[in-house]
N, C-alpha and C positions, 0 to 999 in steps of 0.2 A: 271342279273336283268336289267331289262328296264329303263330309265330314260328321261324323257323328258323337258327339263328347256332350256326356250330362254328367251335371256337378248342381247340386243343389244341400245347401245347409241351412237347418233352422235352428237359431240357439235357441228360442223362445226366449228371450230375456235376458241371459247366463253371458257371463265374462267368458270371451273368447279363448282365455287362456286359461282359465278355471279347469281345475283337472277335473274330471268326473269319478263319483264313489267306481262302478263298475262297466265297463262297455260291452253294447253288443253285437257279433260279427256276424251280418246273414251273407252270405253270395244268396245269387237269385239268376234266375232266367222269366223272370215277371211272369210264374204261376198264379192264377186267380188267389191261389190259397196264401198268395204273400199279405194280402188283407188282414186274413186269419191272423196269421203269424205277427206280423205289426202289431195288431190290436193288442193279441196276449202280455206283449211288452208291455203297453199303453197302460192295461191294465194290472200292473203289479204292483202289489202292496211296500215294495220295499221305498224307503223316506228319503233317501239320500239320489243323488243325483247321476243319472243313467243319460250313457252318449250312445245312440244307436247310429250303427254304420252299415251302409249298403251297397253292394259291390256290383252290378250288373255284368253278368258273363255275356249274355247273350238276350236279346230283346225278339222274346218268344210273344210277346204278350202287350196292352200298352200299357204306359208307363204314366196315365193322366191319373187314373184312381188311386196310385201310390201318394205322388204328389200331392194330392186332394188330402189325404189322410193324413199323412205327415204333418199337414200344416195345423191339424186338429190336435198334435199331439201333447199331452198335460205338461204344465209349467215344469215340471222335474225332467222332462226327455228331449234330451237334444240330437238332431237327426242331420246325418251327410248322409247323400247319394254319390255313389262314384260309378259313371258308365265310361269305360275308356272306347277307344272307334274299332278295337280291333276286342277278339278271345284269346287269352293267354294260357286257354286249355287245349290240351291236345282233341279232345272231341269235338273242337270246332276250329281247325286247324292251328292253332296256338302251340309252345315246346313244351308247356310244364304237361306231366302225363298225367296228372287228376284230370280225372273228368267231370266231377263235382266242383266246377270254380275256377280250375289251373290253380292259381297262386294266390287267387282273393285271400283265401283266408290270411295267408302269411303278410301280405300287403296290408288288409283293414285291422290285423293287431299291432304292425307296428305302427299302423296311424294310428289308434287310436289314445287318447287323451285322459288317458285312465290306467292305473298298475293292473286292476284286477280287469279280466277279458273273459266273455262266458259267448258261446255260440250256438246260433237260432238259424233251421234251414226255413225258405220260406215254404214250405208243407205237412209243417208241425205246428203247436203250438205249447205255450207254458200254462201252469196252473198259477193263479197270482200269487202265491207267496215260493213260486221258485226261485226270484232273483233272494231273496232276505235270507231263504235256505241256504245256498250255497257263499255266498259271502260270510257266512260265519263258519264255512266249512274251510275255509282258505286260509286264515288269521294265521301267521304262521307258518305254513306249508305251502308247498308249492304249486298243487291243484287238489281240487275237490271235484267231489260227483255227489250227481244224484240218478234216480230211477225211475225209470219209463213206465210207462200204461200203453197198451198196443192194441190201437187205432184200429177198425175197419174201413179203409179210405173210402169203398162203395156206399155204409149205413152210417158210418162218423159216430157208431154206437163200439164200447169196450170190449176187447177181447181180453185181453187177460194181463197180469205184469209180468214183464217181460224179465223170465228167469233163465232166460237162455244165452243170450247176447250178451249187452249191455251192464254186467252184473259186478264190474270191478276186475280189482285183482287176483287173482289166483282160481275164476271160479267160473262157471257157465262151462259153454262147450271149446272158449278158445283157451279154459285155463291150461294145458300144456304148455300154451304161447304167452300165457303171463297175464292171461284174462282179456277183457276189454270193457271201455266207457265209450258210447255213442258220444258226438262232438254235440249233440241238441245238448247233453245232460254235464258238459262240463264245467269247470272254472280254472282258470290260469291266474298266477301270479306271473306276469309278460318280463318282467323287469327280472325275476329268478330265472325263468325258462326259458329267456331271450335266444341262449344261444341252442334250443328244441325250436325255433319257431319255422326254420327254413323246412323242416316234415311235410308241415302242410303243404306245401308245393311239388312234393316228391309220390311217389307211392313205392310201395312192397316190392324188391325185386325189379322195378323201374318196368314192373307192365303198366302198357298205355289204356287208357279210360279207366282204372281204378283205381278207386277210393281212395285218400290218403288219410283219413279217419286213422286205420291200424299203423300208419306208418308213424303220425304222431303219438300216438296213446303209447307205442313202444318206447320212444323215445322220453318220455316222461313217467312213465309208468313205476319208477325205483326210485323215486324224488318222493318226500314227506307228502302225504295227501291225506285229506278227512271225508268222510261220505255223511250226505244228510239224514240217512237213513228215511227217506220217505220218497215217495214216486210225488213231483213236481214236473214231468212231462208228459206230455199226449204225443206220441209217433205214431204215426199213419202209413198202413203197409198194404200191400195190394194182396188180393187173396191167394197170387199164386209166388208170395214173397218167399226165401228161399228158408224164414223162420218158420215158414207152420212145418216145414218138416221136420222140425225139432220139439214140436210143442207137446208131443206126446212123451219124450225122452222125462223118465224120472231122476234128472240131473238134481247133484247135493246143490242146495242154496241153504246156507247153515244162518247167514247174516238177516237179523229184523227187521223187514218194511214196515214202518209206519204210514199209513194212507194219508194226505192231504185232507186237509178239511175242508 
């Protein structure tokens, strides 16, 4: 009988029971680009002590170069992998109906060892002072955001910020529906929103292979939240993503970007 279960944690040092300042939740299907994504973590300026967690939906990809890197990673960043033998998504016969993860997300924030919960897909990346950002956007409230920079995933050169989507409450093209925040660009207080956390594993209307992104951000969306006001993400979209056909819309974006440095 076949089995396949990966479990690997490196505390670098750190007391095992030592809570961490902030945690981060990737699912993954072991895109090359989770390298990427890892690193941006690796490299964040924020001081305080980050638990990164890794979900494995599906083992598209191998799994040695992750491994390799993780164990490189700096004295501040402590790192779990969790591959379960089965997908708990419905796109790879699994019940929960995301198709991005199944229910990792909902599963790696209650693991995680840390109040505040911020999440990283693995085909994005952070600007290094995105974790310090949003942690001081949380203090108090129940989640915070930050804002995107949109990616050419063919040239990996800028297109533009993303003033359409990802733009908060009240505003972009889903402001009728209450706005929305990309999950690369948020922060949770897990410990306030505990009882939001089962979304993740749901989607809109219970159709199957979609996102549950909007199903969470709804669910949280009327709870105390602060914005960094600065783009601290890189999202990588494909040329025929279904934002460029908005890119043209002269949508109100009334709120200040400040650009990263």
């Amino acid at each position: 009988m076949k089995v396949s279960v990966l479990g690997h944690y490196f505390s670098n040092g750190g007391e095992y029971q030592a809570q961490s300042a902030v945690a981060v939740v990737m699912p993954t299907v072991l895109r090359s680009t989770i390298l990427r994504a890892v690193q941006s973590v690796f490299d964040q300026d924020f001081e305080g002590r980050v638990q990164l967690l890794i979900g494995i939906d599906k083992m598209f990809g191998p799994v040695e170069p992750l491994i390799a890197l993780l164990r490189r990673a700096p004295e501040n960043v402590s790192c779990l992998v969790l591959g379960l033998p089965f997908s708990t998504s419905s796109r790879h016969g699994g019940p929960h109906n995301p198709g991005d993860g199944g229910s990792l997300r909902a599963i790696l924030t209650l693991m995680a060892n840390a109040r505040y919960v911020t999440y990283l897909d693995d085909d994005n990346r952070w600007r290094k002072n995105h974790l310090s950002k949003v942690v001081e956007t949380v203090d108090g409230k129940v989640w915070g955001y930050s804002y995107r920079m949109l990616f050419d995933q063919e040239t990996d050169t800028e297109i533009a910020i993303d003033q359409w989507d990802s733009v908060g409450p009240g505003k972009g093209r889903f402001a009728d529906a209450g706005g929305f925040v990309d999950p690369n660009c948020l922060i949770i207080d897990k410990v306030k929103a505990v009882h939001t956390l089962g979304h993740w594993a749901s989607t809109p209307d219970g159709r199957l292979g979609m996102s549950a992104d909007r199903n969470f951000y709804a669910a949280i969306s009327g709870y105390p939240h602060g914005s960094t006001n600065s783009v601290t993400v890189d999202y990588y979209v494909r040329r025929d993503n279904l934002i460029a056909a908005f890119m043209g819309q002269d949508l109100e974006f009334t709120e200040k970007l400040v650009l990263s440095d």
